[in-house]
Every structure is written in structure tokens, then in C-alpha cells.
Backbone as CSV, one residue per row, in Angstrom:
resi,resn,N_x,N_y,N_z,CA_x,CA_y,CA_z,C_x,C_y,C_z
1,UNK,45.713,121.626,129.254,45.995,121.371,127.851,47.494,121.083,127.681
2,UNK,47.806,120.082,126.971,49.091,119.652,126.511,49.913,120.454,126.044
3,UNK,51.270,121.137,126.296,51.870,121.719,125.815,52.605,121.304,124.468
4,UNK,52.665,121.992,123.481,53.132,121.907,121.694,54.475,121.486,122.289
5,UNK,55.078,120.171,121.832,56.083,119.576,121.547,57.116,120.930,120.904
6,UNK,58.224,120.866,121.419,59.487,122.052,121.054,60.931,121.433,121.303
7,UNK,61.612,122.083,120.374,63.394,121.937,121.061,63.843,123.294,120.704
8,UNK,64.725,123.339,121.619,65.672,124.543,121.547,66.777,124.685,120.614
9,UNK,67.316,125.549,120.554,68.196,125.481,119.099,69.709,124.788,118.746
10,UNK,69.937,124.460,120.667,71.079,123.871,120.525,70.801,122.161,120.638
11,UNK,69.315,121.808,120.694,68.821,120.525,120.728,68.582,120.165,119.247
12,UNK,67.782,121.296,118.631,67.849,121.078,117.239,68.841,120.820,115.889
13,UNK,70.076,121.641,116.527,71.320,121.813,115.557,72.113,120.517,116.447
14,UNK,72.002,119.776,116.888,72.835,118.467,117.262,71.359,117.621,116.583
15,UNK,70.188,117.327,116.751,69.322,116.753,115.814,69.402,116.763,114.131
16,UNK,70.166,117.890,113.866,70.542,117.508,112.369,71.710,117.947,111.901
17,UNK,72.908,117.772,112.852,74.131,117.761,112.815,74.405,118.525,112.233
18,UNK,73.889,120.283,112.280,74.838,121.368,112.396,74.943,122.541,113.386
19,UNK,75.277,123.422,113.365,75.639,124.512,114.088,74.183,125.500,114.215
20,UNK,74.578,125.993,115.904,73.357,126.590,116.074,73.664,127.868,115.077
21,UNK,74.731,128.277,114.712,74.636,129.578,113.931,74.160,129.018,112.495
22,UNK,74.512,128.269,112.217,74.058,127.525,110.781,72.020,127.750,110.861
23,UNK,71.593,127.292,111.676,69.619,127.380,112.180,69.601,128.965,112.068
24,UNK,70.664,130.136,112.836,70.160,130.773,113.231,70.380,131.691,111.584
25,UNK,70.909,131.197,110.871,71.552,132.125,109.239,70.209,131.708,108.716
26,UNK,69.594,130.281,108.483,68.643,129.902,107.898,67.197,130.634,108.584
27,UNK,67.117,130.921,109.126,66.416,132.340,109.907,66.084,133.556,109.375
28,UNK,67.520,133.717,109.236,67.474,135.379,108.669,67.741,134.996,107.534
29,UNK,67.665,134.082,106.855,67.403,134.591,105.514,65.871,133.960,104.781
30,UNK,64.917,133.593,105.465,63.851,133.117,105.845,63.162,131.922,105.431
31,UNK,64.040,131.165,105.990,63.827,129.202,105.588,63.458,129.128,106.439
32,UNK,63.249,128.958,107.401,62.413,128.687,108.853,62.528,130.257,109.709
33,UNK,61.209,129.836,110.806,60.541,130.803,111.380,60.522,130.076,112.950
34,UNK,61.001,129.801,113.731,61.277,129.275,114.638,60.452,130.533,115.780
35,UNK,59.525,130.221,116.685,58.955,131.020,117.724,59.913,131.245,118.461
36,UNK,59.693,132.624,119.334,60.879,132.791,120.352,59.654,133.043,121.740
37,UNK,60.181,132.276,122.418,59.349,132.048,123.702,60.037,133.701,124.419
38,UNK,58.509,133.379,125.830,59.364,134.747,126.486,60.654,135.375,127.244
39,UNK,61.451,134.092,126.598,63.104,134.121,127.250,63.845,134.803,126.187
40,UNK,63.068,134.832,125.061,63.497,135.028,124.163,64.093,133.987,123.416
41,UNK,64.140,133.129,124.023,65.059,131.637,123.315,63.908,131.193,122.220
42,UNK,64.831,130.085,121.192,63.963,129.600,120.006,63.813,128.618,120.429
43,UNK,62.546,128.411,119.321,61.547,126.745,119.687,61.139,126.187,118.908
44,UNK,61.975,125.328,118.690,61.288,124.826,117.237,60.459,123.596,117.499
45,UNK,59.149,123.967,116.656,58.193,123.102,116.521,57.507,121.995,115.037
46,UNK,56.928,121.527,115.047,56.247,120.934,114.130,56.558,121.111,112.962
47,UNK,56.102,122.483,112.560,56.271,123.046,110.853,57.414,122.967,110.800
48,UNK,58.369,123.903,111.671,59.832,123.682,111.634,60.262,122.384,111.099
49,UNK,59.973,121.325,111.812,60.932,120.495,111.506,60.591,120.050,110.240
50,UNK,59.523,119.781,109.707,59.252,119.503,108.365,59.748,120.272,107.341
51,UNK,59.894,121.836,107.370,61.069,122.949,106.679,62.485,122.658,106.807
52,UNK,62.765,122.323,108.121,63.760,121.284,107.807,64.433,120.608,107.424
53,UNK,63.753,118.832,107.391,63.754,118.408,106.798,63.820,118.405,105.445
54,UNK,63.166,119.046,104.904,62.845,119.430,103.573,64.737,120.234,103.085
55,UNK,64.570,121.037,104.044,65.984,121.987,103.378,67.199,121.380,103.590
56,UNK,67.364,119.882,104.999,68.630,119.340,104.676,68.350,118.171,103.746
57,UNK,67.251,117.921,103.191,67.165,116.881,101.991,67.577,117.534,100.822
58,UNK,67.567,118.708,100.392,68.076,119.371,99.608,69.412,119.804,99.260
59,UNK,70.015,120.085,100.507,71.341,120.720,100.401,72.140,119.442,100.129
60,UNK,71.583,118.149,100.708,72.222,116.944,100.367,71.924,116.137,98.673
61,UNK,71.202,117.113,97.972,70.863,117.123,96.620,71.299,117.954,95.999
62,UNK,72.583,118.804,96.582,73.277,119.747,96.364,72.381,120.977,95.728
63,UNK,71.277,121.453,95.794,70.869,122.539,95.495,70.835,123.598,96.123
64,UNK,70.912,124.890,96.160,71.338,125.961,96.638,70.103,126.502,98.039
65,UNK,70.933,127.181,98.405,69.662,127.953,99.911,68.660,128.355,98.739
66,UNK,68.868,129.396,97.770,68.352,130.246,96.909,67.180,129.307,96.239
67,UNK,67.444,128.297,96.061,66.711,127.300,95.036,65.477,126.639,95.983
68,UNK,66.306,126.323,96.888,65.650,125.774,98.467,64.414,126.912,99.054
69,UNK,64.820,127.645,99.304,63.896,129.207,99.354,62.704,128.755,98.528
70,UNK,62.955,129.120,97.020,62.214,128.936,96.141,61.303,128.256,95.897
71,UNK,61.910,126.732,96.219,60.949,125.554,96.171,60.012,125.450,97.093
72,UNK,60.098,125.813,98.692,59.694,126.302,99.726,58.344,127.161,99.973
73,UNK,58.476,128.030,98.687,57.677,129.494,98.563,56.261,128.796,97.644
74,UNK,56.890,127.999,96.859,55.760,127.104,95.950,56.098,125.590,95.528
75,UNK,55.490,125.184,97.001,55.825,123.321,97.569,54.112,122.793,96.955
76,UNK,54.726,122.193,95.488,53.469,121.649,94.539,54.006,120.098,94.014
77,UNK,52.889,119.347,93.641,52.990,118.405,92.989,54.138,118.307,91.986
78,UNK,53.270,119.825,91.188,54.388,120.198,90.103,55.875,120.464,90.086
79,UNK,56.269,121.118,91.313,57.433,121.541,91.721,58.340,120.724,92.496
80,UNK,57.362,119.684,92.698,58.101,118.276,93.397,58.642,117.507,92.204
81,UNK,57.688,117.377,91.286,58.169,116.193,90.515,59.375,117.206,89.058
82,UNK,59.229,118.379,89.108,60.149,119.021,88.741,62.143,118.766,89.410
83,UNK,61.546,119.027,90.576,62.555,118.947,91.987,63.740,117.368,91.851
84,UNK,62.652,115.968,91.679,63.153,114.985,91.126,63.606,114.641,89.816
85,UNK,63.106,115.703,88.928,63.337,115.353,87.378,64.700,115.811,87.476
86,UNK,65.372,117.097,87.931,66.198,117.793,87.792,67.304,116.775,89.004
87,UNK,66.871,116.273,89.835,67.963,115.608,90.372,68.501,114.368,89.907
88,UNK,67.478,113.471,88.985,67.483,112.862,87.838,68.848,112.728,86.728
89,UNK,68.572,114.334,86.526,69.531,114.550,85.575,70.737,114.757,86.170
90,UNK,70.925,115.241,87.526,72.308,115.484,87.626,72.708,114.108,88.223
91,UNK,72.216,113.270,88.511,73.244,111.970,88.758,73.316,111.324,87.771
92,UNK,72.350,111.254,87.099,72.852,110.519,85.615,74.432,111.321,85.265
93,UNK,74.399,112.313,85.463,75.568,112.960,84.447,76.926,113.323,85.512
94,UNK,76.625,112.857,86.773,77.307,112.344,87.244,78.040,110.469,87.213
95,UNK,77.269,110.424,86.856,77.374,108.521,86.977,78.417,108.599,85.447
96,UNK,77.585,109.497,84.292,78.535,109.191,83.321,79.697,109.593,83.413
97,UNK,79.994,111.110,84.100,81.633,111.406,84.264,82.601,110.468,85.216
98,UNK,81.913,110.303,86.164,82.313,108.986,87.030,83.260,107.909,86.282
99,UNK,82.033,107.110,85.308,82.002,106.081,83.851,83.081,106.517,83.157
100,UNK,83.521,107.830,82.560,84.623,108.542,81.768,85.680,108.274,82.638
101,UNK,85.755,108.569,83.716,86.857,108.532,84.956,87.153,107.282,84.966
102,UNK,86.535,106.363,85.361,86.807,104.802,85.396,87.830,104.508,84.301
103,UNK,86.881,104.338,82.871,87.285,103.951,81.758,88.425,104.514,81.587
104,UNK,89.407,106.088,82.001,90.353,106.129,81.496,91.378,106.032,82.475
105,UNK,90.877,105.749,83.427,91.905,104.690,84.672,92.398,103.587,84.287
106,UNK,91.355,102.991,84.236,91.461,101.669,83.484,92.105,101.580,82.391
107,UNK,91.991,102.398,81.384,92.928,102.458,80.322,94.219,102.366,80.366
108,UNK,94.816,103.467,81.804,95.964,103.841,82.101,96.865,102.591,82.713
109,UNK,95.773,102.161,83.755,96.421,101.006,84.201,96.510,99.843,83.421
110,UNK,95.890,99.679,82.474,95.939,98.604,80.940,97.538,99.033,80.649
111,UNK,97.557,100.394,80.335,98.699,100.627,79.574,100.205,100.166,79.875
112,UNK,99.944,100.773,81.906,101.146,100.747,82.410,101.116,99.023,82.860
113,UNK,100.241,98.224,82.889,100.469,96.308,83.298,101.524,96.286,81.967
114,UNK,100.833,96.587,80.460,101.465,96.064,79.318,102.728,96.457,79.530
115,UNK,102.889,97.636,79.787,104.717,98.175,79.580,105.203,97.597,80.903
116,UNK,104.832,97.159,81.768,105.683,96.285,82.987,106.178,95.138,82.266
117,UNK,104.865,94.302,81.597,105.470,93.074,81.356,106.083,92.770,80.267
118,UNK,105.864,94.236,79.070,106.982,94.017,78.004,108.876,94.975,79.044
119,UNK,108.606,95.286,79.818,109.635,95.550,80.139,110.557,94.475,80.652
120,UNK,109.970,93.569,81.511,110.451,92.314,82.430,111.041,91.607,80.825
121,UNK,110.872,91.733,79.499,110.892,90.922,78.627,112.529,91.463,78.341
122,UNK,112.799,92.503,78.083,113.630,93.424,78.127,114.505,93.024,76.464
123,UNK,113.681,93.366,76.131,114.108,93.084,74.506,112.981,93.859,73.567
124,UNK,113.704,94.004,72.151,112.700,94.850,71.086,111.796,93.434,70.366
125,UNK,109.889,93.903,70.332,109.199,93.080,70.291,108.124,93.705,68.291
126,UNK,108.252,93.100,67.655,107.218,94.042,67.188,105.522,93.433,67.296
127,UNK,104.701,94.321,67.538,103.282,94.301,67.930,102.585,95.072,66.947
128,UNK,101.168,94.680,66.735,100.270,95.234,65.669,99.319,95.703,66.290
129,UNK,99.504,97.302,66.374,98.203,97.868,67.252,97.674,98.930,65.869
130,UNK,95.995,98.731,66.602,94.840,99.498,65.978,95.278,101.093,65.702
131,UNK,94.682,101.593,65.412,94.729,103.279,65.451,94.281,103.481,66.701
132,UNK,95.366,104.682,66.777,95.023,105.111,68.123,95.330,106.911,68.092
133,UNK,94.202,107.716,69.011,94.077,108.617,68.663,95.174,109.766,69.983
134,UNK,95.820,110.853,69.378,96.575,112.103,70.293,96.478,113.677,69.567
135,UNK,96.562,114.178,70.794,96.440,115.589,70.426,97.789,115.867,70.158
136,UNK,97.990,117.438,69.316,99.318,117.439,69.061,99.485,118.777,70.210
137,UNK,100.267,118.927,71.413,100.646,120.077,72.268,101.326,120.773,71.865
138,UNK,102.248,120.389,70.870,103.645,121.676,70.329,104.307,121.301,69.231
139,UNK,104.068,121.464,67.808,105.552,121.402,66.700,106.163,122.181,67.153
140,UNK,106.708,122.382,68.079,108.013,123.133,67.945,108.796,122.469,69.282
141,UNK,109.899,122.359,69.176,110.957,121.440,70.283,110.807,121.905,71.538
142,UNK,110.659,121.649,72.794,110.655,122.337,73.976,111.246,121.665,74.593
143,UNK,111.952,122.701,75.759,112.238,122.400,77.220,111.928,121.170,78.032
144,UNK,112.072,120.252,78.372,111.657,119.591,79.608,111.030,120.383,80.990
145,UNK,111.461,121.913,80.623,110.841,122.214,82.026,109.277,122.938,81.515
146,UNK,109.888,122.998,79.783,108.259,124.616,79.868,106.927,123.164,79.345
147,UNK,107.174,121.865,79.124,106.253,120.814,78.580,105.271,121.010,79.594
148,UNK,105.114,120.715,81.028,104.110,120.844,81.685,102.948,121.947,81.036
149,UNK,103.704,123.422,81.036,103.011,124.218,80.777,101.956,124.271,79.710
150,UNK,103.260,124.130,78.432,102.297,124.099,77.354,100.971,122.874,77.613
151,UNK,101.530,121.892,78.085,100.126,120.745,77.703,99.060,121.176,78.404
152,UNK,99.099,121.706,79.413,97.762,121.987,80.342,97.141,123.310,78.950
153,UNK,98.165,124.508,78.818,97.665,125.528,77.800,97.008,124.524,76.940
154,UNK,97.241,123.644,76.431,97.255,123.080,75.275,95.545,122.421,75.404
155,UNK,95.452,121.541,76.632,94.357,121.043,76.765,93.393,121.784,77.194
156,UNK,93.763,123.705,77.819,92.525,123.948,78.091,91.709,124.289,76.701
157,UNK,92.787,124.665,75.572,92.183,125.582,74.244,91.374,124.384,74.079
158,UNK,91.740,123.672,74.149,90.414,122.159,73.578,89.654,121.387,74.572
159,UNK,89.080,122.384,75.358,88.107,121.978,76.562,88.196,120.742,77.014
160,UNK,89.586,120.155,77.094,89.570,118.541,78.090,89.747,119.005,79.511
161,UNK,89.557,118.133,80.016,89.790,117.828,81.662,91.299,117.958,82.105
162,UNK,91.692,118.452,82.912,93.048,119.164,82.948,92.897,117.380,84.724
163,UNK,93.382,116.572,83.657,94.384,115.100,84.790,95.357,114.966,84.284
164,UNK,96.734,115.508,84.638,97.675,114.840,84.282,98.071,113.513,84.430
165,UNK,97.890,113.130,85.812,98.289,111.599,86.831,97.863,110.613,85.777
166,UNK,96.584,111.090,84.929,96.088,109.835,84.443,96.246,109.731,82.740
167,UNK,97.448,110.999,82.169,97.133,110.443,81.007,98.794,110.312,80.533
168,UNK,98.837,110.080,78.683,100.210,109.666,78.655,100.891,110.523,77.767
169,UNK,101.513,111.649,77.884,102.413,111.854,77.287,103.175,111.385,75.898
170,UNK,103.526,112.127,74.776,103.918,111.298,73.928,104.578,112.246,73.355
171,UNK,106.066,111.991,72.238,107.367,113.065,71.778,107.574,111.845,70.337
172,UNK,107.358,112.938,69.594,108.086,112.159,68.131,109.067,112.868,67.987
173,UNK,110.027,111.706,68.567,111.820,111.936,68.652,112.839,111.914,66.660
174,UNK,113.590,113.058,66.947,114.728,112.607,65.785,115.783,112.236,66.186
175,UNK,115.699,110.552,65.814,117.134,110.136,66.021,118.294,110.813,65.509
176,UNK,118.286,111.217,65.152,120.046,111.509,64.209,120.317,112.871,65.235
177,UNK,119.559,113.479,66.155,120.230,114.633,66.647,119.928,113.999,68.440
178,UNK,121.131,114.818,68.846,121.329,114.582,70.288,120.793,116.158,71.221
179,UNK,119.919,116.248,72.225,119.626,117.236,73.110,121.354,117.369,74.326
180,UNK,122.159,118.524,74.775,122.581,118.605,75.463,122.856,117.634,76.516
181,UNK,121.783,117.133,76.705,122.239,115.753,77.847,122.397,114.861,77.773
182,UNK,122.622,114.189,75.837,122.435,113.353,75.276,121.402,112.486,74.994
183,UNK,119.998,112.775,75.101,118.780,112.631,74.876,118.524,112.630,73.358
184,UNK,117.239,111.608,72.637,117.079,112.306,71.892,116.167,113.643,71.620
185,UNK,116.755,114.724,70.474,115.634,115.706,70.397,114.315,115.019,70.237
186,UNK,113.093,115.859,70.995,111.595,115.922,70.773,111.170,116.697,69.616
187,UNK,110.734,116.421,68.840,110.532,117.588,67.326,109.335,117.639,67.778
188,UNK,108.002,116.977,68.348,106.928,117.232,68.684,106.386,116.943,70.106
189,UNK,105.321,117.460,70.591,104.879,117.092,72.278,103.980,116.495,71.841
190,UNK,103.434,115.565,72.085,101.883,115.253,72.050,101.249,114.571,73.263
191,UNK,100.412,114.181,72.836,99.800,113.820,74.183,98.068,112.913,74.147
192,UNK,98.771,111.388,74.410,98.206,110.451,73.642,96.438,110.259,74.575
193,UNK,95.769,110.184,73.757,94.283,110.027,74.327,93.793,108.209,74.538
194,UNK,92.981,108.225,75.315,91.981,107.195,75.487,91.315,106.994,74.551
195,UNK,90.946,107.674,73.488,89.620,107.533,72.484,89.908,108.465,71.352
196,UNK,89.532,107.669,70.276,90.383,108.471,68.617,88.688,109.285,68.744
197,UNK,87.794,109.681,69.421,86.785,110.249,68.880,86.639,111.454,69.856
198,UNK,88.284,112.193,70.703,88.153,113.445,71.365,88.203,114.065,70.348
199,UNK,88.016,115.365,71.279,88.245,116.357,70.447,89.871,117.024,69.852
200,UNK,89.673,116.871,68.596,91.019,117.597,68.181,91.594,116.664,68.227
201,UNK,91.088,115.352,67.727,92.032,114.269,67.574,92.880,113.903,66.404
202,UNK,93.983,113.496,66.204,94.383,112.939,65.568,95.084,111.633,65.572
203,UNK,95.301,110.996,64.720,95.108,108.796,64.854,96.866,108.896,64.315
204,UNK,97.422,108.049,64.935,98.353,107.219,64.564,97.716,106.279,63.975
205,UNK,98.344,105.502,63.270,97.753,104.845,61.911,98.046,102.999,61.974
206,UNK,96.830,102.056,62.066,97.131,101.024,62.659,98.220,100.359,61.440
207,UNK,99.272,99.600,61.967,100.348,98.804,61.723,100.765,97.956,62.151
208,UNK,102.000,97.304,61.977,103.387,96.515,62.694,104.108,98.075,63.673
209,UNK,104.644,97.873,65.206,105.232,98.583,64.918,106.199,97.751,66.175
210,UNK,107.675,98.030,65.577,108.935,97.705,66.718,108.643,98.668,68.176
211,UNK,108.154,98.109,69.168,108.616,98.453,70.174,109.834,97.644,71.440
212,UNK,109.781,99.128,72.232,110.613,98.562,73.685,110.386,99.148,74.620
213,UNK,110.550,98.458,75.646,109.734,99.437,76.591,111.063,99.457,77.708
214,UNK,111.688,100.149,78.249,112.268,100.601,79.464,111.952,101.261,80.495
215,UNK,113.122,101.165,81.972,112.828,102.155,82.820,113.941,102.979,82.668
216,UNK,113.956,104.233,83.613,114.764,105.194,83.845,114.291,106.104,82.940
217,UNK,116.165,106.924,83.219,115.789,108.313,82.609,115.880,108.577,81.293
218,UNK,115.535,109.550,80.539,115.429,110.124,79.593,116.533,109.472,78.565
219,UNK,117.389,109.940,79.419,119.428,109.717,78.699,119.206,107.980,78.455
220,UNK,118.639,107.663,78.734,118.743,105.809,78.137,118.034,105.885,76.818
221,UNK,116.950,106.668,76.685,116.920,106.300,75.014,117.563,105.656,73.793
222,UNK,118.747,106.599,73.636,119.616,106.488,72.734,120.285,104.824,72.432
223,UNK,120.741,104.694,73.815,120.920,103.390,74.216,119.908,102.148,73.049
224,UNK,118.336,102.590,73.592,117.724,101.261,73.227,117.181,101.788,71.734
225,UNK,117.124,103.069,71.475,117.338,103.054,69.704,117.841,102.077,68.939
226,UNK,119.201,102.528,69.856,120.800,101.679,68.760,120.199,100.091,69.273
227,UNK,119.557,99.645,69.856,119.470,98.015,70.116,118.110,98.127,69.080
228,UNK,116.852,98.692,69.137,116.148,98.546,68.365,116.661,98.706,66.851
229,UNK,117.248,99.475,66.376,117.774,99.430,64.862,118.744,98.107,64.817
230,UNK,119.407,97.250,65.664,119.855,96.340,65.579,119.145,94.810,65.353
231,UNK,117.945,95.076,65.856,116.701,94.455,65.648,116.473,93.992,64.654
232,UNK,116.032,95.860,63.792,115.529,95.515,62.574,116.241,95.416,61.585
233,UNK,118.029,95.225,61.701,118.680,95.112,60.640,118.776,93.350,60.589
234,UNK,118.661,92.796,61.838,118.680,91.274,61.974,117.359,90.871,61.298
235,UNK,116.744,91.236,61.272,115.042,91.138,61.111,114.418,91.228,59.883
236,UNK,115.211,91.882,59.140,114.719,92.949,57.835,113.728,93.394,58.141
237,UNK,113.916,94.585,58.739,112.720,95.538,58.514,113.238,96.942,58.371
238,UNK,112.551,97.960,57.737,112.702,99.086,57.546,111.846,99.655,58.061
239,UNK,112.247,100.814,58.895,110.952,102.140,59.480,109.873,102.745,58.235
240,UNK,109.018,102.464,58.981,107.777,103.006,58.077,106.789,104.393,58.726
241,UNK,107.380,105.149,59.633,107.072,106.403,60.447,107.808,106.751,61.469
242,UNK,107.422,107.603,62.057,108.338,108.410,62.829,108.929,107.594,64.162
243,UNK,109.444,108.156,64.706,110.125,107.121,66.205,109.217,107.830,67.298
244,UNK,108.078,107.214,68.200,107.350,108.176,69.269,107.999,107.319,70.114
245,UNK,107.846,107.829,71.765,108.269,107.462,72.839,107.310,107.860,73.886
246,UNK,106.525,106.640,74.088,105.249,107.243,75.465,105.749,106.650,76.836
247,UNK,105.377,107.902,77.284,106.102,107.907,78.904,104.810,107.415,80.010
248,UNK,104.498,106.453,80.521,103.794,106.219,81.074,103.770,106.102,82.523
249,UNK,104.777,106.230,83.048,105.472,106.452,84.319,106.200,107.356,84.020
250,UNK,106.176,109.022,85.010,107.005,110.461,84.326,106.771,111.021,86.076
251,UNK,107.533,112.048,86.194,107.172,112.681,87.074,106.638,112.985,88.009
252,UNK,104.889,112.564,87.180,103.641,113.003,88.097,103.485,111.775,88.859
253,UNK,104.161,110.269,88.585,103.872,109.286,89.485,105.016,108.800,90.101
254,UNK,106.379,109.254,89.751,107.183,109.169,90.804,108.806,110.152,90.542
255,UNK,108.942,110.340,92.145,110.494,111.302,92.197,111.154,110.710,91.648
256,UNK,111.204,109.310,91.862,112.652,108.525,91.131,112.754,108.215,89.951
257,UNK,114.156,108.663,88.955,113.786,108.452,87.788,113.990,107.027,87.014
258,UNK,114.836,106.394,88.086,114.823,105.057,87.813,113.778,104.547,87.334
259,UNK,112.586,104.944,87.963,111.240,103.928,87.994,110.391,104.490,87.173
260,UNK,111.027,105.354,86.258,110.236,106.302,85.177,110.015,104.765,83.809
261,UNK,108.651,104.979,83.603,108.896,103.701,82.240,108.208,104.174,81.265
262,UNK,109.256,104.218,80.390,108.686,104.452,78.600,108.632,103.511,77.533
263,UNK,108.091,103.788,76.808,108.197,102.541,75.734,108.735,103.506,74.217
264,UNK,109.577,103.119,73.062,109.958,103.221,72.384,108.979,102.315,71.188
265,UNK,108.323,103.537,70.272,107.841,102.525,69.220,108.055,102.878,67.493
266,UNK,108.309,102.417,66.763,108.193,102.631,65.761,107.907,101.719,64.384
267,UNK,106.659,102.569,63.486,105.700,101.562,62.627,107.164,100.997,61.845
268,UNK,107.113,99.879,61.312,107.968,99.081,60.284,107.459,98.137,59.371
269,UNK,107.722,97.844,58.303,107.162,97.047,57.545,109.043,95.898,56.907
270,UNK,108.430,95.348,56.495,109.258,94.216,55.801,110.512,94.932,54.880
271,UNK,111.669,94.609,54.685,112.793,95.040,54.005,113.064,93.947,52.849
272,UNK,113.926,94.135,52.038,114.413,93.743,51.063,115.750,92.614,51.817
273,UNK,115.844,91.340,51.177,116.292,90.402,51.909,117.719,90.483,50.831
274,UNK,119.115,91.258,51.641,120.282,90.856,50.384,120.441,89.544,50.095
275,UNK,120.823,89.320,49.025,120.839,87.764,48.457,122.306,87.213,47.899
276,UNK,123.087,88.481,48.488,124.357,88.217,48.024,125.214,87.058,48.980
């Protein structure tokens, strides 16, 4: 009589590319039942490999030993097509966070092409953008060093996704006062979103608004203020909201601050033309 087809355990754990201690855990905790011949050595046969099978199709469906066990204990029509419904759902809702991820890549890199090529322009432009939505991280003035902190605090109280790399920063500056390093003060942190429909959003308000976009550090602001108000005195225009400054290149994407790029914007509407 034909002897029952078998492998041993170090034939089996290179057959599905893991460790013989990995077969021998799934053992003792009783996913497979592997015979032990009279060497005492294991042998895995037939049923085995179909338990198997079964349990590295699973773990690669990310479901647990525990769940795996389970399904194992009562292997039904019902519990199959349960088994697929539920894996169903988690790639869908993978595919959509994925989709979220994309879209606000894409956003980012939208943002930072525009501020390259209004930078190469190197002059104040005014542009008419939609509403656009930011959280507010801090009324109250901060540090350059404690901002990290608060924004992450800031975004966990409002259950977002803690990416810095990918989002943009934003400070509604008062011109008329100078920070120690000659910067202007930040009177607010914020921290501009992909979509006016997060949570805890609030919209900047669509307009005209004077921007400029630069590189470097911080301390150049002031600089392209005084050229933007020169702008709008050639121009007639008068400020119609606050002065924000979004940093779209900061820190998190490079050491050098040269290559830091912000844009300077502020809403304006039409002035009174002297006629003298």
C-alpha cells in the first residue's frame, strides 16, 4: 500500500515561506495538528496543508490567528461569504483613505508648482481665489519653536491625521510690529486644509487678493510687505483683510532655509483714485 504523501516541518516552513517555529506556535495554539511519526518528527499531510492554506490566505487578509481559529472551528458557506463580505469592506476603506492620501498630495504639490512659478515671476500679482477652508491652532502669538507642538495638540483635539510633510501651515501676521529677529509678529497659527468641509473648519472668504510668493527665511518678509504695499499704492488698492503668509516649503521639507517658500497674501479691493 502506498504510503500518505508528507513533508517535514523544515520542508513545509520553506513551502510557505516561514519559520519552522512560526508551524510549530500555530500548533500549540491549535491551527493545525500535524502527526508526529515515531521519530517523533512532524508530518504534514493533506488536511494540513489545506489548514494551511486557508490560515496563510488569511493572515494575508490581515485577520488575526484568533479570528483565523474561529473561522476554522465553523468553515460554512455562511462564514465564507461572511469572511469575503468583511474583506470587502476593509479594502474599500482602504482604497478610500489611499483616495484621501492621493488627493491631498496632489493638492500639495498643486500648491507648491503654483508658488514656484509665481516665485520665478518675482513680483506682487493680484489673483482671485475661491474660499478656502483652515483650522485655527492658536490666537495667541507663539514661539517658532513651541508651533510644532501646539499644531499636532491642535489636530489631535479635532481627530485629523497627524501629516505634517503634507500640509500647509498658515500665520495672520501684524505688520506694524516687528518679532526680535525682525520678522513679522504671528497674531495667529493656523493651519490651512485641503477641503472647506473638515472638521472645525473655517473659510477664508473668496476675493481679489495681492499676493507674493518668495524663498528663504522668515526675516525676508518685511522686505516683500514694504514692496507689496508699494504695489498697492501704484495700483490703488486698499487692504480688505488681514495679511496671511502660507509656508509651503518649512522645515519638514528642507534644512536649508534658503529654499524655504512662502507666499504673502492679502484680500484688497479697489481705492479711491486722488484727482488732484
Amino acid at each position: 500500500m502506498e504510503r500518505e504523501f508528507s513533508l517535514n516541518i523544515k520542508q513545509t516552513a520553506g513551502l510557505y515561506g516561514v519559520s519552522a517555529d512560526t508551524l510549530r506556535y500555530y500548533e500549540a495554539i491549535g491551527l493545525v495538528a500535524p502527526k508526529h511519526g515515531a521519530n517523533a518528527y512532524r508530518e504534514y499531510r493533506k488536511d494540513d496543508f489545506g489548514r494551511l492554506n486557508i490560515i496563510m490566505s488569511m493572515l494575508n487578509m490581515n485577520y488575526t490567528l484568533s479570528e483565523i481559529s474561529s473561522f476554522l472551528d465553523n468553515h460554512s458557506l455562511e462564514t465564507s461569504f461572511e469572511l469575503f463580505s468583511n474583506e470587502l469592506d476593509s479594502i474599500d476603506a482602504a482604497i478610500a483613505k489611499l483616495s484621501q492620501r492621493r488627493r491631498k498630495i496632489e493638492h500639495c504639490m498643486q500648491n507648491i508648482s503654483m508658488s514656484l512659478r509665481a516665485r520665478e515671476e518675482k513680483q506682487s500679482r493680484v489673483v482671485h481665489k475661491g474660499p478656502r477652508g483652515y483650522v485655527i491652532v492658536s490666537e495667541d502669538e507663539l514661539s517658532g519653536d513651541i508651533i510644532p507642538y501646539a499644531t499636532i495638540k491642535r489636530m489631535k483635539e479635532l481627530g485629523m491625521e497627524i501629516d505634517s510633510i503634507h500640509t500647509v501651515p498658515c500665520f495672520i501676521l501684524d505688520p506694524s510690529r516687528r518679532s526680535a529677529d525682525g520678522c513679522l509678529v504671528a497674531e495667529k497659527t493656523l493651519l490651512s486644509l485641503e477641503s472647506i468641509d473638515d472638521k472645525g473648519c473655517e473659510i477664508f472668504p473668496e476675493g481679489d487678493y495681492l499676493c507674493r510668493t518668495t524663498t528663504g527665511p522668515a526675516e525676508i518678509t518685511p522686505t516683500i510687505w514694504r514692496e507689496m504695499n508699494e504695489f498697492m499704492d501704484q495700483n490703488h488698492l486698499i487692504a480688505a483683510g488681514p495679511l496671511l503668509e502660507f509656508w509651503y516649503v518649512s522645515e519638514y521639507i528642507s534644512d536649508n532655509q534658503d529654499e524655504y517658500l512662502h507666499t504673502l497674501e492679502i484680500m484688497v479691493e479697489p481705492g479711491e483714485i486722488d484727482q488732484r
